[in-house]
PAKOL-12364 format. One line per 3 residues: their letters; for each residue z, x, y of C-alpha. Coordinates in steps of 0.2 Angstrom, whole numbers, plus 5000, padded with zeros to 4 digits. Layout:
<pts>
a	Z X Y ~ ...
</pts>
This chain:
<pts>
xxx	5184 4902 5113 ~ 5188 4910 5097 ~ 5176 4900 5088
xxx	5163 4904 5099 ~ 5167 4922 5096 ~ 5164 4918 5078
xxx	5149 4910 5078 ~ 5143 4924 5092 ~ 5147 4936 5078
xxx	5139 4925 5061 ~ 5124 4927 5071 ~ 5122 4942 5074
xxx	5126 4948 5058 ~ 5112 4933 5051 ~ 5100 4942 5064
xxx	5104 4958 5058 ~ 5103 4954 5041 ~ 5087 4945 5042
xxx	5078 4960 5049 ~ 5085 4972 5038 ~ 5075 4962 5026
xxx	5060 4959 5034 ~ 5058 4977 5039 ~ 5058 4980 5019
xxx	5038 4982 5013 ~ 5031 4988 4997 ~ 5031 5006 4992
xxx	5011 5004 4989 ~ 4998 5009 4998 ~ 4977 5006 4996
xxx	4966 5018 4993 ~ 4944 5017 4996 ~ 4931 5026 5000
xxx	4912 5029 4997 ~ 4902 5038 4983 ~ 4888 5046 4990
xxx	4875 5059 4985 ~ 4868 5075 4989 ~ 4855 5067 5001
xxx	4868 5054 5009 ~ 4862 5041 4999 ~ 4875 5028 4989
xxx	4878 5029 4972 ~ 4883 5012 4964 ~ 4889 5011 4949
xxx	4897 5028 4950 ~ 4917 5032 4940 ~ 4928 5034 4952
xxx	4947 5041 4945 ~ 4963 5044 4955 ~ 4976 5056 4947
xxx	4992 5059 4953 ~ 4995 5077 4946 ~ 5015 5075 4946
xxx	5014 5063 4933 ~ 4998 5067 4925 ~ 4993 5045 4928
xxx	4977 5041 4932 ~ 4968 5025 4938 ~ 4949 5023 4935
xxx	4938 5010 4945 ~ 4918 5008 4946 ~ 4908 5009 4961
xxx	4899 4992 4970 ~ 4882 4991 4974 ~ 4884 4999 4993
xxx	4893 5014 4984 ~ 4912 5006 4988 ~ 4928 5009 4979
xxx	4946 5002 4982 ~ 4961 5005 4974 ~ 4977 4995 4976
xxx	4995 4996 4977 ~ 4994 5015 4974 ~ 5011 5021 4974
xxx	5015 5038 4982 ~ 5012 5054 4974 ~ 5003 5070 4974
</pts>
């Protein structure tokens, strides 16, 4: 009975662990959007730069041809 106990107990502390890790995910996030104009109208080829003002870093990316942007694995910031 005592070794059933134990294993009872290494499994649920296996379980537990394993989720601790799995519930673990990047600190990162993803960032898009579209550039239009005045007249709603896509603007490809457009610069496109995300600052985070708390530490003055910024990231620059160009437009697609339908007026798209991504950025990715943006850390969190102001």
């Amino acid at each position: 009975m005592r070794s059933m106990k134990l294993a009872l107990f290494l499994l649920v502390v296996l379980c537990v662990g394993t989720l601790l890790m799995w519930a673990q995910s990047t600190a990162t996030g993803t960032l898009a959007g579209t550039v239009t104009d005045q007249s709603g109208a896509v603007v490809s080829g457009a610069t496109v730069t995300l600052t985070d003002v708390a530490t003055n870093t910024s990231r620059t990316t160009t437009t697609n041809e339908t007026g798209r942007y991504i950025f990715v694995n943006v850390p969190p910031g102001a």
